[in-house]
Residue frames relative to the residue before (quaternion, step in Angstrom):
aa qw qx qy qz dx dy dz
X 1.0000 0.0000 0.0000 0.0000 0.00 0.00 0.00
X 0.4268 -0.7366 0.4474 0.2739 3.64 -1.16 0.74
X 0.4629 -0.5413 0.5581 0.4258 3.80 -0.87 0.71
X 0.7890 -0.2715 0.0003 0.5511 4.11 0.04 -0.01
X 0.2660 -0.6368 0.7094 -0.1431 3.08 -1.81 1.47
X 0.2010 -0.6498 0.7278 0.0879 3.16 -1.18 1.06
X 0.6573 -0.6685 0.3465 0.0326 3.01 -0.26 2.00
X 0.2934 0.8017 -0.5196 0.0332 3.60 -0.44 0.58
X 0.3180 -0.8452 0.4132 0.1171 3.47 0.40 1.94
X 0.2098 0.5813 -0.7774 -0.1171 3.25 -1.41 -0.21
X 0.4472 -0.6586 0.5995 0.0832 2.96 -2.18 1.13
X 0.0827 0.7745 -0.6251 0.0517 3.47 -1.49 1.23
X 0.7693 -0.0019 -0.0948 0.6318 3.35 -0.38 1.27
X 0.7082 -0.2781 0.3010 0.5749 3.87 -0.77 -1.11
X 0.6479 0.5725 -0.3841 0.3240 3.77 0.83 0.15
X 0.0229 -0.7998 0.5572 0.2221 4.28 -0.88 0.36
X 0.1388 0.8348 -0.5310 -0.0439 3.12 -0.87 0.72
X 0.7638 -0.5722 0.2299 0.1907 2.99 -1.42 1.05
X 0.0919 -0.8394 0.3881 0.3692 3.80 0.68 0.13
X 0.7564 0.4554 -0.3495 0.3136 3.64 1.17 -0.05
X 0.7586 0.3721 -0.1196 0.5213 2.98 1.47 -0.29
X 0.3450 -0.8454 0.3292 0.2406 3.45 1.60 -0.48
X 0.2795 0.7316 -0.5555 0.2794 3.04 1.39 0.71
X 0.0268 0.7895 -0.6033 -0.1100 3.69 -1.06 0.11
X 0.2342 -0.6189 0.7472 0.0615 3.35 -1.77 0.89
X 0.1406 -0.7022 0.6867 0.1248 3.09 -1.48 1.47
X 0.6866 -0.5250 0.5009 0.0464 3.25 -1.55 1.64
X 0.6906 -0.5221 0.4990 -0.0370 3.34 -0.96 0.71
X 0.1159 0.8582 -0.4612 -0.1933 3.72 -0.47 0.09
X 0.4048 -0.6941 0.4985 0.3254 3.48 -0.61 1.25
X 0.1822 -0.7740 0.4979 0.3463 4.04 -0.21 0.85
X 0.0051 0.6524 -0.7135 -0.2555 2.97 -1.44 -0.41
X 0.4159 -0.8103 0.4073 -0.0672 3.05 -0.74 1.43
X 0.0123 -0.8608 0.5037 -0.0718 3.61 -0.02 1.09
X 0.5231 -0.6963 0.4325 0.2336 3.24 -0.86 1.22
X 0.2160 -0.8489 0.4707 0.1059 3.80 -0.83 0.86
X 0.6989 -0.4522 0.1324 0.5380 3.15 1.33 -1.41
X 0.3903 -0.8291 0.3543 0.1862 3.03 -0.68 0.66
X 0.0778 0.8921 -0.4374 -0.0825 3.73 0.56 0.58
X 0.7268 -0.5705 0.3756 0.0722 3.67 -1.46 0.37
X 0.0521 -0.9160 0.3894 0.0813 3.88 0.48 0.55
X 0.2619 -0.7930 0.5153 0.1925 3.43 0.49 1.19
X 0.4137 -0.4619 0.6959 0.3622 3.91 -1.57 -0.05
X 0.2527 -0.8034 0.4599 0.2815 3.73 -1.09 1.13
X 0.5975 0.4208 -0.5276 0.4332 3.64 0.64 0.31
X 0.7637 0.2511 -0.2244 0.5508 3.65 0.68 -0.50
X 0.0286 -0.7888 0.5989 0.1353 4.07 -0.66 1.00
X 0.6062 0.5557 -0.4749 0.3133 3.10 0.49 0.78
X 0.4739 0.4615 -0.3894 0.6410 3.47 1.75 -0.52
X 0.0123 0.7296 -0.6489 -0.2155 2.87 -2.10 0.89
X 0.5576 -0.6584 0.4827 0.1503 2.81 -2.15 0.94
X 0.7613 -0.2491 0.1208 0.5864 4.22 1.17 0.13
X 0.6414 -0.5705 0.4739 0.1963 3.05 -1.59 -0.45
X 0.2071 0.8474 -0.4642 -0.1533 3.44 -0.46 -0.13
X 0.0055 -0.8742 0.4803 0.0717 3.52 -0.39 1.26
X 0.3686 -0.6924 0.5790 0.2223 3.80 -0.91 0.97
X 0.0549 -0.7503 0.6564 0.0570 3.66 -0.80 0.94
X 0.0686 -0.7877 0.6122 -0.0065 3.84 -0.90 0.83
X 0.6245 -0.5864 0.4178 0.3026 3.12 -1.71 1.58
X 0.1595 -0.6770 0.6314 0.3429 3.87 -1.39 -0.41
X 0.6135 0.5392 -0.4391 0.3743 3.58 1.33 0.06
X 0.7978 0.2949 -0.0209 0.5254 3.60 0.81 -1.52
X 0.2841 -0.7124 0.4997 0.4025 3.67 1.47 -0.27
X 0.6357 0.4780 -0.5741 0.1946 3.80 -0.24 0.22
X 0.6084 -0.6105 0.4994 0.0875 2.65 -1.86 1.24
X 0.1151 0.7515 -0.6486 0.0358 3.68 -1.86 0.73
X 0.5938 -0.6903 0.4131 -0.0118 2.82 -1.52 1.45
X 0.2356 0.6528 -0.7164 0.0714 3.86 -0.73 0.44
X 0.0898 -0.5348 0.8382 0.0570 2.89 -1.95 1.12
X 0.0415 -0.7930 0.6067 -0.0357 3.29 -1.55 0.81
């Protein structure tokens, strides 16, 4: 590896790397967010009162997954 390099990136997938020196920078993912489901939180002595929501929303780029309960 060189003590200093005037960088010359090239992009693959979410990764840059340097072709002369091989540094690399890993990239962020812009989600996009896709709705999975959206399920129901009963009260546990009463199931008929509800108590919120909870919907699971998943990436389509990186696949990771997130949670709201409301």
């Amino acid at each position: 590896m060189k003590l200093f390099c005037k960088h010359n990136f090239k992009k693959e997938e979410n990764i840059l790397y340097c072709t002369k020196c091989g540094k690399t920078i890993i990239l962020e993912c812009a989600h996009n967010w896709e709705h999975l489901e959206k399920i129901t939180i009963r009260n546990a002595y009463d199931g008929d009162k509800i108590d919120g929501f909870e919907r699971i929303l998943k990436c389509t780029k990186c696949g990771d997954l997130k949670k709201f309960i409301y």
